[in-house]
N, C-alpha and C positions, 0 to 999 in steps of 0.2 A: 229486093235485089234480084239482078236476072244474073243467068248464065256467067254475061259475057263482063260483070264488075270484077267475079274473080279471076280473069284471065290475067291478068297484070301481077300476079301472084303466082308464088313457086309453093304451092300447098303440100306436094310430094314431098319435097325438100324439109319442109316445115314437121311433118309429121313421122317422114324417116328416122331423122337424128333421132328422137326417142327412143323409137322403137328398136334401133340396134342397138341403144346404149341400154336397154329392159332385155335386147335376148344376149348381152355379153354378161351382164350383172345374172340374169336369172337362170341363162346356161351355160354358158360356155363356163364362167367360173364355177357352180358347182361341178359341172361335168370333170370339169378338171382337178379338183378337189377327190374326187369321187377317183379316177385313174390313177394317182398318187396314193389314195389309201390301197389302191388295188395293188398297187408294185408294189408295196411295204408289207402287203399281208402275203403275199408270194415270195417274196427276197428276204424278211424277216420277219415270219410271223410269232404271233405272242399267243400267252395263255389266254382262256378268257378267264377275270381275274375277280368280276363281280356277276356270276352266274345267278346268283338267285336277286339281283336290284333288278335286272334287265327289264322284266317288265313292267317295273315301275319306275323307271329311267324313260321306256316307250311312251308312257300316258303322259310324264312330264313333259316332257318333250312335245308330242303332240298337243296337249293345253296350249303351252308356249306358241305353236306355230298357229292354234288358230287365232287366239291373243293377239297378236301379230298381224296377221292376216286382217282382222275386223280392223284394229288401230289404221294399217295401210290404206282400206276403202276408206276409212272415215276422214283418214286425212286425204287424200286425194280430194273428195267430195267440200270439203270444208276448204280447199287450195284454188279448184278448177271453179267453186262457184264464185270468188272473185273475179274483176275485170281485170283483163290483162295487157289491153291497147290502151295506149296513153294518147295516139293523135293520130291523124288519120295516116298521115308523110310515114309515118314508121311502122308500119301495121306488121310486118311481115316481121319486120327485128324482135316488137315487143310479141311479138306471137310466140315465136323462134325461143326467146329467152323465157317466156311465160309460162308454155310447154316441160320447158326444159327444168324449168325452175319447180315448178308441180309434180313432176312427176320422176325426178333423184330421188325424193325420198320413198315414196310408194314403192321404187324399185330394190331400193335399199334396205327397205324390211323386209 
């Protein structure tokens, strides 16, 4: 295929939507998450009240997140390597929702 097959295509388009909908799930909500625990530790802050768990709350924690992390690449890699165009007329839709459809979850873990 040359250049000029894809110009009939909104490729931008197609690969934007994701990627806002990966930096509002993967920033914007933590960050905000993160500013709320900030106000509460300044406006009402509390004991610490399991001092000696902490860092074994840390390692669990960190397991989990890389748990997490491997499942996410695995699934994405086991999602994207299906096909995701059904006919040629529609390429752009089923892109659009195929995209979209792969990669909710990956962002959601």
């Amino acid at each position: 295929m040359s250049l000029r097959d894809y110009e009939n295509y909104d490729v931008t388009g197609m690969v934007a939507k994701p990627l806002y909908l990966g930096m509002v799930i993967n920033v914007m909500v933590p960050g905000g998450l993160l500013f709320l625990c900030f106000y509460l530790n300044r406006h009402y802050p509390l004991e610490n009240r399991i001092p000696d768990l902490a860092d074994g709350l840390f390692w669990v924690f960190a397991l989990i997140s890389v748990a997490q992390a491997g499942l996410a690449l695995w699934w994405r890699h086991k999602n994207f390597g299906a096909p995701m165009v059904r006919r040629k007329e529609t390429i752009e839709k089923d892109l659009m929702r195929g995209i979209m459809a792969c990669s909710r979850p990956s962002f959601l873990l």
